[in-house]
One Martini backbone bead per residue (centre of mass of N, CA, C, O) as a GRO file, in nm:
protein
  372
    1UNK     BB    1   0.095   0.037   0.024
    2UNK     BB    2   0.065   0.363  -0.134
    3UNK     BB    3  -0.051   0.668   0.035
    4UNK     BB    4  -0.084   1.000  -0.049
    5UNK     BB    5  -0.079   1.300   0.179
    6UNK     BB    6  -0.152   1.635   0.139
    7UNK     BB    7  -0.140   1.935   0.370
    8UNK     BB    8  -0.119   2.193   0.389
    9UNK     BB    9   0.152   2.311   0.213
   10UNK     BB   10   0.407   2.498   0.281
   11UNK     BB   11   0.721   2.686   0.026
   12UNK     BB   12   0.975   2.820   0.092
   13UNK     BB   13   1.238   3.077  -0.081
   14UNK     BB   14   1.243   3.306   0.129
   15UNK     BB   15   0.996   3.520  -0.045
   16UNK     BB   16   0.916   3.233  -0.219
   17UNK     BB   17   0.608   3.089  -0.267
   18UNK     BB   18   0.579   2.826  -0.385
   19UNK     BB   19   0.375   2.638  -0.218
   20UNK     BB   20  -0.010   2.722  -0.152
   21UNK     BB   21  -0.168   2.506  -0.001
   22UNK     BB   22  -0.117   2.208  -0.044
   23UNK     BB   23  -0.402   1.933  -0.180
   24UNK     BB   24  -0.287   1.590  -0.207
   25UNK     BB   25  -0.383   1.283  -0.365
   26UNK     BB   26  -0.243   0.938  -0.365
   27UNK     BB   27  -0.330   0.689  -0.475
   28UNK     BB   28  -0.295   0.349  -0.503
   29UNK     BB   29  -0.143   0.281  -0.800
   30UNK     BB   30  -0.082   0.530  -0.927
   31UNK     BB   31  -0.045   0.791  -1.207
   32UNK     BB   32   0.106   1.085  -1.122
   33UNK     BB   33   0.093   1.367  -1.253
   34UNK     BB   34   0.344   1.659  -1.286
   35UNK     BB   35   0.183   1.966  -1.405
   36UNK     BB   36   0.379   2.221  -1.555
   37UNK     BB   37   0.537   2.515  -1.583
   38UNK     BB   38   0.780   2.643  -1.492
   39UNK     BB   39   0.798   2.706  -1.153
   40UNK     BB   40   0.498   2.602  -1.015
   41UNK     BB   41   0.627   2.334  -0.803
   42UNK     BB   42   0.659   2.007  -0.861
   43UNK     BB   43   0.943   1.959  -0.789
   44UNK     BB   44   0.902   2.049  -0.490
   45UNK     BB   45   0.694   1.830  -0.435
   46UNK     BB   46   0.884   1.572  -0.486
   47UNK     BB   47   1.075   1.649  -0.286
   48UNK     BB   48   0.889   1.657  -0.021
   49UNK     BB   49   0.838   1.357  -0.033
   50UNK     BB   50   1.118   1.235  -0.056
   51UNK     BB   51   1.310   1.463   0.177
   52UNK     BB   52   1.452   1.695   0.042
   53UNK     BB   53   1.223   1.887   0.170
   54UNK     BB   54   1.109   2.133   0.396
   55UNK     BB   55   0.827   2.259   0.500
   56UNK     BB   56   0.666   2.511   0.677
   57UNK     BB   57   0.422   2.350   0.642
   58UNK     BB   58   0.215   2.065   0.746
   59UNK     BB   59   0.117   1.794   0.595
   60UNK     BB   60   0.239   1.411   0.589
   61UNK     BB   61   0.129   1.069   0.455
   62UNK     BB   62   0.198   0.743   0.438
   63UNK     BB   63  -0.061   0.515   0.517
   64UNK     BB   64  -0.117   0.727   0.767
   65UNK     BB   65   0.213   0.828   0.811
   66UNK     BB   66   0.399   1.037   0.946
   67UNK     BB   67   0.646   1.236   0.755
   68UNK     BB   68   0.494   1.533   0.790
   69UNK     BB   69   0.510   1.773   1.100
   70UNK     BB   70   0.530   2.131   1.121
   71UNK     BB   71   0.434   2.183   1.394
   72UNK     BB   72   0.627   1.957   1.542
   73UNK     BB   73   0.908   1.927   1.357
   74UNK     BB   74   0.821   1.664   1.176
   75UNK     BB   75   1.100   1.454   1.016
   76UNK     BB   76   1.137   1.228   0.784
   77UNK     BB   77   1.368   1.034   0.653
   78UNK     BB   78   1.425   0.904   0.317
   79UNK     BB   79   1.479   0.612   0.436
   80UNK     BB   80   1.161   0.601   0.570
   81UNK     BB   81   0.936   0.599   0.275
   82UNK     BB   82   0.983   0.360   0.036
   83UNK     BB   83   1.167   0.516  -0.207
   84UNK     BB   84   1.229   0.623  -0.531
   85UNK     BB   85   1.468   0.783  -0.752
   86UNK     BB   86   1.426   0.986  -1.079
   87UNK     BB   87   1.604   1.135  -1.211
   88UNK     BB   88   1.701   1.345  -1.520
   89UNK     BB   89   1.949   1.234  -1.465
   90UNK     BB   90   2.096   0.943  -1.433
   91UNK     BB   91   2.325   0.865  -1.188
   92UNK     BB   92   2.567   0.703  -1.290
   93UNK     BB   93   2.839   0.499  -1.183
   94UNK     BB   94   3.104   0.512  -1.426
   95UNK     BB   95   3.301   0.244  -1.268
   96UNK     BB   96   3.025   0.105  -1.304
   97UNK     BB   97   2.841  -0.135  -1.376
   98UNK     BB   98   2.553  -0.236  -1.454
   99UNK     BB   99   2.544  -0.402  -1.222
  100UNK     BB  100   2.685  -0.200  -0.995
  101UNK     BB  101   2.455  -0.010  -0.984
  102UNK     BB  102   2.209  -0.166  -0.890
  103UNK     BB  103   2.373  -0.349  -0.655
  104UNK     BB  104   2.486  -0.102  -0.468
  105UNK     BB  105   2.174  -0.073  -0.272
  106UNK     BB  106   2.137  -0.367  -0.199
  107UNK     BB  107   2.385  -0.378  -0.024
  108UNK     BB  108   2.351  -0.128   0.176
  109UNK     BB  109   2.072  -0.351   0.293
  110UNK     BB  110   2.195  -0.602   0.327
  111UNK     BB  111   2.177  -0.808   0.099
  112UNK     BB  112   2.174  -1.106  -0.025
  113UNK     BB  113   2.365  -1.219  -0.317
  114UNK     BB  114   2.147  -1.379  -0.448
  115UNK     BB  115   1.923  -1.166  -0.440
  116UNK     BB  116   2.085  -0.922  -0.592
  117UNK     BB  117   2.121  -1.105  -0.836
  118UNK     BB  118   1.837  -1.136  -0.889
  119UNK     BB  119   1.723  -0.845  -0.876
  120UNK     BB  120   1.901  -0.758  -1.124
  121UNK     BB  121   1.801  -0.958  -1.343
  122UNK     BB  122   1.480  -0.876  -1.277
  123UNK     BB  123   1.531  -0.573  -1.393
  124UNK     BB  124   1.646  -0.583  -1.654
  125UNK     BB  125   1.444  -0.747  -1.812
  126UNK     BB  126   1.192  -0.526  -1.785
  127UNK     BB  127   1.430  -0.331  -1.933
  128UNK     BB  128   1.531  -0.452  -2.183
  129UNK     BB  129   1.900  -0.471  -2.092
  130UNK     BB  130   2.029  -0.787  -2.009
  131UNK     BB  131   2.286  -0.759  -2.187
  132UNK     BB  132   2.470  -0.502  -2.033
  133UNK     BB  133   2.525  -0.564  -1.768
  134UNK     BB  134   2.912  -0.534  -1.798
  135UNK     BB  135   2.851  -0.228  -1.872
  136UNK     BB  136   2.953   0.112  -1.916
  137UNK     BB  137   2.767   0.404  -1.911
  138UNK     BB  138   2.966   0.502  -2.201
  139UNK     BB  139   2.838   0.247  -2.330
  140UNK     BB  140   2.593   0.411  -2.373
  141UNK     BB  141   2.324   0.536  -2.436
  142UNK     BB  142   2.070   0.716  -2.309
  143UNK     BB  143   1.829   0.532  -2.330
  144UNK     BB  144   2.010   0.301  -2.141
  145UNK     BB  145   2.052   0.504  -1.901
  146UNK     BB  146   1.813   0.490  -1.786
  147UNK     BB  147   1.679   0.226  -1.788
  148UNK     BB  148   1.949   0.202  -1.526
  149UNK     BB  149   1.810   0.373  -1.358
  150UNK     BB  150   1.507   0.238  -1.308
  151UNK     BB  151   1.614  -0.042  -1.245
  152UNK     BB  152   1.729   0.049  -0.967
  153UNK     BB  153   1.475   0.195  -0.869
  154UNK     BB  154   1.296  -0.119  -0.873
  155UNK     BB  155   1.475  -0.357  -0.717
  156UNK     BB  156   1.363  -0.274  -0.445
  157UNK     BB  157   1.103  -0.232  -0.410
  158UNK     BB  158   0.898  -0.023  -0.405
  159UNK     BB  159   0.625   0.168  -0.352
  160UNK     BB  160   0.771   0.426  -0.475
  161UNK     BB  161   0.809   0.620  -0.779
  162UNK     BB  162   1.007   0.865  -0.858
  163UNK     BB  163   1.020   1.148  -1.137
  164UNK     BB  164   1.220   1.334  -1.288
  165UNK     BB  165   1.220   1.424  -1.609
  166UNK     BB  166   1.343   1.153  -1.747
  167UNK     BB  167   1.271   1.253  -2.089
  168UNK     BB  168   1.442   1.525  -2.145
  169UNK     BB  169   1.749   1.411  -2.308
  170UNK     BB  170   1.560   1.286  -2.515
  171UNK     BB  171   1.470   1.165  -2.840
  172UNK     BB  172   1.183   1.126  -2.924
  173UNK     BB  173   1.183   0.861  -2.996
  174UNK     BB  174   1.291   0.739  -2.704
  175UNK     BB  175   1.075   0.859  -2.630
  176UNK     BB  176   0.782   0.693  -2.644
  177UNK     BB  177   0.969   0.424  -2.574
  178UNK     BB  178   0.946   0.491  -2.285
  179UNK     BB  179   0.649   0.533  -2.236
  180UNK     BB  180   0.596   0.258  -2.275
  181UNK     BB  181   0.792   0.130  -1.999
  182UNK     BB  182   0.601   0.274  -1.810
  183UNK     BB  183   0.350   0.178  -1.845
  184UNK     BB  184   0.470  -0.143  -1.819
  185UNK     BB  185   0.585  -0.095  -1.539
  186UNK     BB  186   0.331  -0.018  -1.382
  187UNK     BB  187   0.140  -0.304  -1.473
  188UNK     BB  188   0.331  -0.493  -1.314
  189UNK     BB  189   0.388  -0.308  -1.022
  190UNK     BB  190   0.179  -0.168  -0.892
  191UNK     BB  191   0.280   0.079  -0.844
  192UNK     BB  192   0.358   0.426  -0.708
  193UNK     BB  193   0.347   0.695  -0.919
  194UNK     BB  194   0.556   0.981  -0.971
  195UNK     BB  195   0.555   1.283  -1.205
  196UNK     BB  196   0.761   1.499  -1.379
  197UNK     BB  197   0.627   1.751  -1.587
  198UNK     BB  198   0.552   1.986  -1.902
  199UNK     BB  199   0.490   1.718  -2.085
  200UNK     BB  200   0.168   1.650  -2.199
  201UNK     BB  201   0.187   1.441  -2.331
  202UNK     BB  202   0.291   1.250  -2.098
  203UNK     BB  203   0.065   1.279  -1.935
  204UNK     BB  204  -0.173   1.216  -2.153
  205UNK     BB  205  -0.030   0.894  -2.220
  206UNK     BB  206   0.028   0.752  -1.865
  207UNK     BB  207  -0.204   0.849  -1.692
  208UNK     BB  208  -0.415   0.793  -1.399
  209UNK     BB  209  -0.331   1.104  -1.314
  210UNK     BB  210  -0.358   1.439  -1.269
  211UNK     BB  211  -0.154   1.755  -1.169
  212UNK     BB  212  -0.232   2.082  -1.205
  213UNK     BB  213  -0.040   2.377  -1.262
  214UNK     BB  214  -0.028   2.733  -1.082
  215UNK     BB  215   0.190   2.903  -0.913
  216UNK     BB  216   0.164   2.712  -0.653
  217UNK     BB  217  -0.097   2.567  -0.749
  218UNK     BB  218  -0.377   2.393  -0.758
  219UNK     BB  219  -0.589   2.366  -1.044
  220UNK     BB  220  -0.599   2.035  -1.141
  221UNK     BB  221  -0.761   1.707  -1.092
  222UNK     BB  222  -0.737   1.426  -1.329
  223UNK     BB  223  -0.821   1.290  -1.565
  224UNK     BB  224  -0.682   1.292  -1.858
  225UNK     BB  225  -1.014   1.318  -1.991
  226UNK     BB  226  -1.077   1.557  -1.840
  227UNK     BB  227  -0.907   1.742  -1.878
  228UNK     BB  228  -0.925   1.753  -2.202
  229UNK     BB  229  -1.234   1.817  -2.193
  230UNK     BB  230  -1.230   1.941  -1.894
  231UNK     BB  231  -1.123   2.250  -1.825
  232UNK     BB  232  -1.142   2.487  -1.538
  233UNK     BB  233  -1.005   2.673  -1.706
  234UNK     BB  234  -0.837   2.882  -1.953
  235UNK     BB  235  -0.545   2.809  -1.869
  236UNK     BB  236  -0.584   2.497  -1.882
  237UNK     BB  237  -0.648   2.484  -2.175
  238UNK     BB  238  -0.400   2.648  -2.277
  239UNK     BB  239  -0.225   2.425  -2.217
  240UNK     BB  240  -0.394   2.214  -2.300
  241UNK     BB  241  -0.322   2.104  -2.643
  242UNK     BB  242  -0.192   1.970  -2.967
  243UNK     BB  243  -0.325   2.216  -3.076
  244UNK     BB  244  -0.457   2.477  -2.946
  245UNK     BB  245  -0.727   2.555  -2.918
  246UNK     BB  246  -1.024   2.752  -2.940
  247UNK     BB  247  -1.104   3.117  -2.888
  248UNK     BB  248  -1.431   3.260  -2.853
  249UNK     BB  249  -1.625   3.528  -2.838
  250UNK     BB  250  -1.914   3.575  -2.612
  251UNK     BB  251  -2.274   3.588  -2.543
  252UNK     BB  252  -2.446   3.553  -2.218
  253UNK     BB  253  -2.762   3.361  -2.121
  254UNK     BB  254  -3.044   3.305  -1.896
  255UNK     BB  255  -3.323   3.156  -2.037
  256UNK     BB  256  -3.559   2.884  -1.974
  257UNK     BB  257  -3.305   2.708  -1.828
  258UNK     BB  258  -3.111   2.813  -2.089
  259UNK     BB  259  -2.847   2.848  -2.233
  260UNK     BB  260  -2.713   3.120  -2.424
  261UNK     BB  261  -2.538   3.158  -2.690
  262UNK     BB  262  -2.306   3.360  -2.856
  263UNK     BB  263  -2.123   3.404  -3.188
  264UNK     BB  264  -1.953   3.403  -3.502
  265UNK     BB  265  -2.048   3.091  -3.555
  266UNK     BB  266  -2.283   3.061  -3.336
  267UNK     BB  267  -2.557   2.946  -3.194
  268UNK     BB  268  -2.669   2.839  -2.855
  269UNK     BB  269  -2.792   2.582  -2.667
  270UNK     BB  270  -2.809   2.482  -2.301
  271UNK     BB  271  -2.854   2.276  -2.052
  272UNK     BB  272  -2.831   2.261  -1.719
  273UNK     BB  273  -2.677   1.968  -1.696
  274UNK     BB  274  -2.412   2.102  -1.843
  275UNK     BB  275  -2.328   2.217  -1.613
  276UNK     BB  276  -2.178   2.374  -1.361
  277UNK     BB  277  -2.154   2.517  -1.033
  278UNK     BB  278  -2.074   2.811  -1.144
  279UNK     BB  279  -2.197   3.059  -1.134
  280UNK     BB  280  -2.452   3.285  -1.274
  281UNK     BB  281  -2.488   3.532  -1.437
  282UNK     BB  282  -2.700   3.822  -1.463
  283UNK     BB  283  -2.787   3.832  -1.791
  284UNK     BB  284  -2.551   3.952  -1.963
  285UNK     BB  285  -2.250   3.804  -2.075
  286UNK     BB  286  -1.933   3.694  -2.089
  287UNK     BB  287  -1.752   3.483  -2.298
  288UNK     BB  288  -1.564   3.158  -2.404
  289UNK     BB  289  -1.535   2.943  -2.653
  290UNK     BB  290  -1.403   2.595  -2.661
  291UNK     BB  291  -1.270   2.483  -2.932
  292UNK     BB  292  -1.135   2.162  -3.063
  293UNK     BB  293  -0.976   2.128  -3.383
  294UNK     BB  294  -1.112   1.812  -3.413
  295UNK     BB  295  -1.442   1.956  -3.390
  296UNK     BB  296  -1.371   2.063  -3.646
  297UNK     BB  297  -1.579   2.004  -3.934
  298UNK     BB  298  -1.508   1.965  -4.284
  299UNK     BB  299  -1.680   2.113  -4.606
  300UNK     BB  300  -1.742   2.195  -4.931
  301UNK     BB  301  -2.036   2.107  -4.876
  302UNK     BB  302  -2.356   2.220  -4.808
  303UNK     BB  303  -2.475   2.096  -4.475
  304UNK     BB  304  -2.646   2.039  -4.227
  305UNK     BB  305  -2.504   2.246  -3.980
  306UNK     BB  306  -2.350   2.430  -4.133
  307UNK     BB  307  -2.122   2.697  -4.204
  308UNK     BB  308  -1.960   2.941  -4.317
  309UNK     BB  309  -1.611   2.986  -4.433
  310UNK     BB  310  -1.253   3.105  -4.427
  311UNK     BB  311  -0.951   3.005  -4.577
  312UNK     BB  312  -0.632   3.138  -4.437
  313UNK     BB  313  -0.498   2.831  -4.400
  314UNK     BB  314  -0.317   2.554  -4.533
  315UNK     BB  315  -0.130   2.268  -4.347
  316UNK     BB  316   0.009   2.014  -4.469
  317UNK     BB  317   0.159   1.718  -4.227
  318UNK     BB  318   0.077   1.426  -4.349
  319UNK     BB  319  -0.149   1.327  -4.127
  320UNK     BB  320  -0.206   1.637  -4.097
  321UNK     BB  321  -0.435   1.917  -4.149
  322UNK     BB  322  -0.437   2.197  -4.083
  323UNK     BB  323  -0.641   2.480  -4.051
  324UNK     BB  324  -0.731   2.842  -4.123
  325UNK     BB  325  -1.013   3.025  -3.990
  326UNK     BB  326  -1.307   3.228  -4.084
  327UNK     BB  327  -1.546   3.420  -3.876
  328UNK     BB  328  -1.531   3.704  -3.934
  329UNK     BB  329  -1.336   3.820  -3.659
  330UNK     BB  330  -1.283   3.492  -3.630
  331UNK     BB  331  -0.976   3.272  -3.570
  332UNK     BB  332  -0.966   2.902  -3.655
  333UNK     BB  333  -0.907   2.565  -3.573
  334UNK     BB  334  -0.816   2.281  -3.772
  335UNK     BB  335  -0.790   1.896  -3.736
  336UNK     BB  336  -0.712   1.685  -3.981
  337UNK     BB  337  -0.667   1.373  -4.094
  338UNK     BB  338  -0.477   1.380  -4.297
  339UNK     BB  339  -0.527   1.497  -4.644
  340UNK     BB  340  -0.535   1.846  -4.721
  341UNK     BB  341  -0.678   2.088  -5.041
  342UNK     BB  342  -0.659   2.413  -4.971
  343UNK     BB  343  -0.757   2.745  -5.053
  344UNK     BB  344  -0.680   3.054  -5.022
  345UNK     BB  345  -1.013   3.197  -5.003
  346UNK     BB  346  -1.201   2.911  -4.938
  347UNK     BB  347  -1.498   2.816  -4.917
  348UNK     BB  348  -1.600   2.628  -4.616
  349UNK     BB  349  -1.815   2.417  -4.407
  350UNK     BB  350  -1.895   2.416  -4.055
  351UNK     BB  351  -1.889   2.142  -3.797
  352UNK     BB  352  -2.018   2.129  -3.450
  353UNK     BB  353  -2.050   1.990  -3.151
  354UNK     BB  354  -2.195   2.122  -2.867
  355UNK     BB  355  -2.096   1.853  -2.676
  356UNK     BB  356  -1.785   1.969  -2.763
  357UNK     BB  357  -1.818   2.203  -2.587
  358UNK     BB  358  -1.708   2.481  -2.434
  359UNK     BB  359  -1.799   2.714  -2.144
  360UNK     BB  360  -1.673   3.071  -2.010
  361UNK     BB  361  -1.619   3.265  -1.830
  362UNK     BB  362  -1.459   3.591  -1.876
  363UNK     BB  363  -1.401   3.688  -1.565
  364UNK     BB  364  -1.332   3.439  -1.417
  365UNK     BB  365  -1.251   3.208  -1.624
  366UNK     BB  366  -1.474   2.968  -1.569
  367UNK     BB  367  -1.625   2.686  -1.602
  368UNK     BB  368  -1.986   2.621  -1.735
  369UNK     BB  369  -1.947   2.421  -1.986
  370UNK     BB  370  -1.954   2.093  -2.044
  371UNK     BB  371  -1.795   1.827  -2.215
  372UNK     BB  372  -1.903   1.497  -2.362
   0.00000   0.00000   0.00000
């Protein structure tokens, strides 16, 4: 069992207030990834986890047991909390092999040599590295030294396992298929992992959990596809998805039990049933419609339900391709499968489906109607 509790956690840096009141709970077996841009606080987060750091305020427990409570001036030592760490350097010592490096720290815990030399060898298996064994770490690629800091970091049958941003000395293509192998060395190990990451592809294709941060405070905290569908608010719309959202202005009002939005794409009407619990104003307010633009959806030919729109630039990607179009004063875009090829000026018919729609109050800036 590892869940994981923090509670009111203050951290400063001098009178830099980096942690602001944070409250997050981690159950057993989460991958909870820790998302958000540079200097958020997500990896003073996990320092604070592993006992790198203390903070000035909360409390910590895992499993029920306290191993940070500030107000008492409590605090367990990194090796009394049954965690392991892997950082974003890979940190293994030149001088040693493969085998030597992974093996030693479970002799630092006196651990007998048969079972030392069983449990490297299937860590060294697990991420399918143990030809490697006898190799020094510059005779390894980056992509096959990470595998032995993970490798080093899983041997021990932690009960966590913090990760601090592992894959970003890595090439694309080397991330891709390490995040395969951390899925699956999850799906295996049933631990309980926490992630740091700025990289939302990283975050949205591995976690059973996200974490979002927003300057030192949790902005929402949501699986995947929660995050992905309904952002709680403007700024983590705008953070997640690539290519980004779609955001356009509009004015809405409540009559007749139901929202009625107007913007320059098409006027919707939306049921109170799809409402979030965020107070709605009275009268006329501003608002901002945010659709996906993969939710965009493009016909040469008017049917049923399509708007005219114009075509601003269409750039074909191999894969995808992006379409930049204009509704009046508003520019939005499109994101088609395949190859796809419209000329600059070409009119061109455009359908959204409205339960695929975000809107935001854009006072509060907080989401007010959620998409299905």
């Amino acid at each position: 069992m590892s869940r994981i509790e923090l509670k009111h956690i203050d951290k400063y840096y001098g009178t830099n207030h980096v942690l602001r009141d944070l409250n997050l709970t981690i159950e057993d077996g989460d991958f909870m990834t820790l998302l958000g841009p540079s200097g958020c606080g997500k990896t003073t987060t996990l320092r604070v986890i592993s006992g790198l750091e203390r903070p000035q305020n909360g409390i910590m427990t895992i499993d029920g047991v306290e191993m940070i409570n500030a107000e008492n001036a409590y605090f367990a030592e990194p090796s009394k909390r049954g965690l392991n760490l892997v950082f974003q350097s890979y940190a293994l010592w030149p001088h040693m092999t493969v085998r030597e490096n992974i093996a030693f720290g479970l002799k630092i815990q006196k651990m007998p040599k048969d079972e030392v030399e069983k449990r490297v060898h299937e860590a060294l298996k697990m991420m399918r590295i143990d030809e490697y064994i006898d190799r020094y770490p510059n005779e390894l690629s980056g992509g096959q030294q990470q595998r032995v800091a993970i490798a080093r970091a899983v041997a021990s049958n932690p009960k966590l396992l913090l990760l601090d941003e592992p894959l970003s000395n890595l090439d694309a293509r080397l991330r891709i298929d390490m995040r395969s192998e951390l899925q699956r060395l999850h799906h295996e190990l049933k631990t309980t992992i926490i992630y740091v990451t700025h990289d939302q592809v990283e975050a949205l294709t591995m976690s059973t959990k996200i974490a979002l941060y927003k300057a030192g405070e949790l902005s929402q905290v949501a699986t995947p596809m929660e995050l992905y569908k309904n952002p709680i608010d403007l700024q983590a719309a705008d953070f997640i998805g690539n290519p980004r959202i779609n955001f356009l202005q509009g004015q809405a009002e409540m009559a007749g039990g139901k929202l009625k939005v107007h913007c320059e794409l098409r006027d919707y009407e939306f049921d109170k049933a799809d409402m979030t619990d965020e107070p709605i104003p009275e009268g006329q307010f501003a608002v901002v419609v945010a659709i996906r633009p993969e939710q965009v959806h493009i016909s040469t030919e008017q049917v049923e339900d399509t708007i005219p729109v114009e075509v601003y630039a269409s750039q074909p990607a191999g894969s995808e391709t992006l379409v930049s179009l204009r509704a009046g004063h508003s520019d939005f875009l499109s994101k088609e499968i395949g190859l796809a090829q419209y000329k600059i000026g070409q009119t061109v018919y455009v359908r959204v489906n409205p339960i695929r729609i975000n809107v935001y109050d854009a006072k509060s800036t907080r989401l007010i109607k959620r998409a299905q």
